[in-house]
C-alpha positions in Angstrom: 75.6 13.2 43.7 72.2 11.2 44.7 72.4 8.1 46.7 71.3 6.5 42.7 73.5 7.8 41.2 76.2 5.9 43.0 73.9 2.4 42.5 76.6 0.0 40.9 75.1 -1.6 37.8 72.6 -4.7 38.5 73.8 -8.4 38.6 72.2 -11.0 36.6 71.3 -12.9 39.6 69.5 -9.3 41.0 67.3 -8.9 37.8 66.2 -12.7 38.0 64.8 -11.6 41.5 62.8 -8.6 40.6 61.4 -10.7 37.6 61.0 -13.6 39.6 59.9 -11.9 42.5 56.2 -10.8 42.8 56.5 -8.5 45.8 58.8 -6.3 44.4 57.5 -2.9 43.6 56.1 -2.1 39.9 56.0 1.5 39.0 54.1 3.3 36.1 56.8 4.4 33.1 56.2 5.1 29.8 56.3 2.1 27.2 59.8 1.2 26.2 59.8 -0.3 22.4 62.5 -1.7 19.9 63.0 0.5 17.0 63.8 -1.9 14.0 60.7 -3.8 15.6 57.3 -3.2 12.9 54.0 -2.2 14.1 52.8 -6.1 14.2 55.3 -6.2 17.1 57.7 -8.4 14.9 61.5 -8.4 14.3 63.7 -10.2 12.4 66.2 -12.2 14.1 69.0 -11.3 11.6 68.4 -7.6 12.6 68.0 -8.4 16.3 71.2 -10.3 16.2 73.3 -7.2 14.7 72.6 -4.7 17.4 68.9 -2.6 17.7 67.8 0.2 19.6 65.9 0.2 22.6 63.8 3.7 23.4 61.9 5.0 26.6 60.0 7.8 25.4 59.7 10.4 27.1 58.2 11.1 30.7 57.2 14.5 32.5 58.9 13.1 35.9 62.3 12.1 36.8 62.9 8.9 37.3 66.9 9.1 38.1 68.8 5.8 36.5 67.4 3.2 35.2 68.4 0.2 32.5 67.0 -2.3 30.0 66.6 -6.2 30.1 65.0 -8.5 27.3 62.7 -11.0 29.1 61.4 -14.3 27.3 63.6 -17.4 27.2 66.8 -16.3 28.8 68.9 -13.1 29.6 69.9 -11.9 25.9 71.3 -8.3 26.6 74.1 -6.8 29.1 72.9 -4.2 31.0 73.8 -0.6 30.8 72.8 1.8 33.5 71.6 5.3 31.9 70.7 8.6 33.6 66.9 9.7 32.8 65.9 13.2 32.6 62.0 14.2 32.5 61.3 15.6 29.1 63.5 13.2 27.1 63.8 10.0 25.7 66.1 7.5 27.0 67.7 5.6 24.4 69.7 2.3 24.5 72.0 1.3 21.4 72.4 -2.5 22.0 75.6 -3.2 19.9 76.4 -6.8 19.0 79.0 -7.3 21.6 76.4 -6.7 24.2 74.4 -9.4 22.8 74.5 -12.5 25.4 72.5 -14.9 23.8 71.5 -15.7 20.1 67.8 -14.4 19.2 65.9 -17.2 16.8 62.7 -17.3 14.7 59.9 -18.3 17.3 61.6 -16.1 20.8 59.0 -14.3 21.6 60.6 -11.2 24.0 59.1 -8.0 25.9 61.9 -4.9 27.3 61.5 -4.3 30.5 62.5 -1.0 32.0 64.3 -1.1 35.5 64.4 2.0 37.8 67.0 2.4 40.8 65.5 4.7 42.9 66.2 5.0 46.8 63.8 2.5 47.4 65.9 -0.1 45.3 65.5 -1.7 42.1 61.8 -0.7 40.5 60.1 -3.2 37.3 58.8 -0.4 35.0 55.7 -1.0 32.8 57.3 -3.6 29.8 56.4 -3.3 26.0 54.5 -5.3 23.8 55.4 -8.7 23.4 57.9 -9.2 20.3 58.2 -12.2 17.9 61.4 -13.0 16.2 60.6 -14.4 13.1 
């Protein structure tokens, strides 16, 4: 077992740092995107508030663990740390109980894709910003 593999899951106090932070290492990932969101980068708050799916697609390297966070207005997900394997997506079923906050019409939200690597926790390149409507 990898030193990542035995990284406990982050603290909501740890992700406000690495998006507050600006010296804190970005690294080069694939595009993460919300399924139920449409093409004009929308999604309906209704939907959003009943659980979605958040995917990684795939990447040719491995980048070990990693999770998911919602940034715009406040923390709206608990995180879940998943395991990545090069070659496939990662995929992230947000369920309504994971759901910490409320989306409404006018949020307007990018996923952000957090790697913990031995060098410690890693931004990811974020999606497209999202408008609940």
């Amino acid at each position: 077992m990898s030193k990542r593999d035995k990284q406990a899951e982050p603290t909501a106090s740890e992700i406000n740092i690495i998006f507050n932070t600006r010296d804190s290492k970005d690294i080069e990932t694939s595009v993460p995107y919300i399924k139920q969101a449409s093409i004009n980068h929308t999604l309906e708050a209704s939907v959003a508030n009943s659980g979605f799916t958040i995917v990684l697609p795939q990447m040719d390297s491995d980048l070990g663990s990693l999770f998911f966070t919602i940034g715009g207005r406040a923390a709206y997900i608990s995180a879940v740390v998943y395991p990545h394997t090069a070659g496939k997506e990662t995929v992230d079923q947000i369920s309504r109980d994971r759901i910490c906050e409320a989306f409404v019409a006018g949020d307007k939200i990018r996923v952000f894709v957090f790697v913990l690597s031995d060098n410690g926790l890693e931004r990811g390149t974020p999606s497209e910003e999202i408008t609940i409507i």
